[in-house]
C-alpha positions, -999 to 999 in steps of 0.1 A, spaced: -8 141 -177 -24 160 -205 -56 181 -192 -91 167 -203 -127 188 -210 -159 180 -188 -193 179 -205 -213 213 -199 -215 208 -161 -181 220 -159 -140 212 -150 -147 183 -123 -122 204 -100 -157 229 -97 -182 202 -96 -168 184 -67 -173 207 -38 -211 214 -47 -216 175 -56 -235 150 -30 -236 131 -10 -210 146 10 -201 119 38 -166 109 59 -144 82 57 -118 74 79 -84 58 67 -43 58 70 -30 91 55 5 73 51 18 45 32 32 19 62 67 22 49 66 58 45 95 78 63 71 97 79 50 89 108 14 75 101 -19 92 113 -55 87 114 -75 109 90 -112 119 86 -123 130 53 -154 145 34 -166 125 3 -182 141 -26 -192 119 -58 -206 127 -89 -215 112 -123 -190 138 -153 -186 129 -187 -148 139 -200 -143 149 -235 -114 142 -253 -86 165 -254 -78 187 -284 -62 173 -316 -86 136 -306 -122 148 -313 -127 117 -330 -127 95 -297 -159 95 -278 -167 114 -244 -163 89 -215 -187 88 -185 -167 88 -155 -180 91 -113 -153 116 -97 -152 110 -64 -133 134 -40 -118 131 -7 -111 156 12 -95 160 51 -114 190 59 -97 194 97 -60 188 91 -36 186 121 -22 222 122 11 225 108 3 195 79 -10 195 46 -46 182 41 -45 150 28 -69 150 -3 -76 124 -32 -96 127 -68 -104 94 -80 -121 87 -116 -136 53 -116 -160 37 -146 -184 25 -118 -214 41 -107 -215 52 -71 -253 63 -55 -243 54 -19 -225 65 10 -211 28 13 -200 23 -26 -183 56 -25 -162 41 5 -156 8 -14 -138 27 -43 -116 47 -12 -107 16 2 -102 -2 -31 -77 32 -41 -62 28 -1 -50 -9 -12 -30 4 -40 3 11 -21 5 -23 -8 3 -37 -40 29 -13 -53 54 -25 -26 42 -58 -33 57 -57 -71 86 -36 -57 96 -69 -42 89 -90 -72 110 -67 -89 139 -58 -76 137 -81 -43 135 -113 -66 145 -99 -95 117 -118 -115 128 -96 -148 165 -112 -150 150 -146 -152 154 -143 -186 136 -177 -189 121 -184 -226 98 -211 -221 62 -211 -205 65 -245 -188 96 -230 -172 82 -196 -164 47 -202 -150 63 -224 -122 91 -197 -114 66 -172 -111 48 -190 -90 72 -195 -65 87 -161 -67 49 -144 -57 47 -167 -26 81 -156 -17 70 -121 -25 40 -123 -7 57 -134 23 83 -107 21 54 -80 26 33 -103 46 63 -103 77 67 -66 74 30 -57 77 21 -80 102 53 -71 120 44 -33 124 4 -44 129 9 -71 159 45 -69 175 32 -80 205 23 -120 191 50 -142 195 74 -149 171 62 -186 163 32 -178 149 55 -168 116 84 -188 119 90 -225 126 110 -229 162 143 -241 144 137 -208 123 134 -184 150 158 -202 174 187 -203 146 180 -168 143 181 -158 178 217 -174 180 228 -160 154 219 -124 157 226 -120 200 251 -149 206 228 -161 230 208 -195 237 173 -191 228 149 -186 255 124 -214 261 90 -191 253 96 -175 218 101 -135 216 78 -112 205 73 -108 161 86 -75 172 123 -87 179 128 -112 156 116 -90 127 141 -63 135 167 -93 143 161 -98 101 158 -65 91 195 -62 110 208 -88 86 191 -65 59 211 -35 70 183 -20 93 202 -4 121 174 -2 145 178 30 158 147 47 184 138 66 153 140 43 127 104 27 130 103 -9 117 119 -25 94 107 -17 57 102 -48 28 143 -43 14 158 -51 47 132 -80 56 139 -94 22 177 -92 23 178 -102 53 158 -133 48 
């Protein structure tokens, strides 16, 4: 990323830390299917209205007007790196609460990454290689519910283990399942969304070790 000029207030890197109002926000430091284990954060936020000029050799575009907004974990856990955002966004922000909107629009943004991650290269929508619209539409349709459902199981599966299985899968589903992966007869009461999720993720390759956590979107998706 090339670097970019501020208007006479200064680099926004300077601005930031003098700029109001200065407020917390809570949040996830950690994408859900990061290696690493998840915390709670608090952060500082700073916003402020900048204008950007363009970079040399483009003097002929105009300056943009952009609200920087900067998020800061000013008490880190000792031993980890402060977690800490700058966000540029074409929207004004006066308020404590719009300045949290943009963070929480900007803390949605991994989700949607995994989201196409599973479009991509769980479905494989871009070796469809289909030429017509009336063909395409439909098969895209489809493949985004499946999608959807892909990320939906191993969200809700790390968010409420505890629920029981048939909340998210028919009885034949889970029950099929259940014989399958443990050789057993199913029980009468359906297990928790914790089990059977890591029963699919097994079929995905997950090897459900104590460390391993829960199963990410690749092993819930070939498993499925």
């Amino acid at each position: 990323m090339k670097a970019v000029k501020s208007a006479p207030l200064g680099s926004v890197a300077f601005v930031l830390p003098t700029a109001r109002p200065a407020a917390t926000a809570t949040g996830a430091a950690t994408p859900s299917d990061h290696p690493r284990r998840g915390r709670r954060i608090t952060q500082s936020l700073r916003a402020l209205r900048v204008i950007l000029l363009a970079p040399d050799g483009h003097a002929q575009r105009d300056p943009v007007e952009v609200t920087a907004i900067r998020a800061r974990e000013e008490n880190p856990v000792p031993g980890q790196t402060p977690i800490e955002w700058l966000l540029l966004t074409n929207l004004p922000v006066q308020t404590l609460e719009q300045a949290q909107q943009k963070l929480s629009w900007y803390l949605c943004r991994w989700q949607i990454e995994i989201y196409f991650r599973v479009l991509k290269s769980g479905c494989k929508i871009e070796e469809m290689q289909l030429e017509k619209l009336q063909r395409l539409e439909p098969a895209l349709a489809l493949y985004r519910l499946i999608a959807w459902r892909v990320l939906y199981l191993t969200m809700i599966g790390r968010d409420c283990p505890e629920l029981p299985a048939s909340l998210l899968f028919a009885d034949e589903e889970w029950r099929a399942l259940y014989l399958v992966a443990t050789h057993r007869l199913p029980p009468d009461t359906p297990p928790s969304i914790n089990e059977i999720i890591r029963m699919v993720g097994g079929f995905g390759g997950f090897l459900n070790r104590k460390a391993d956590g829960m199963p990410g979107p690749q092993t819930i998706w070939i498993g499925l």
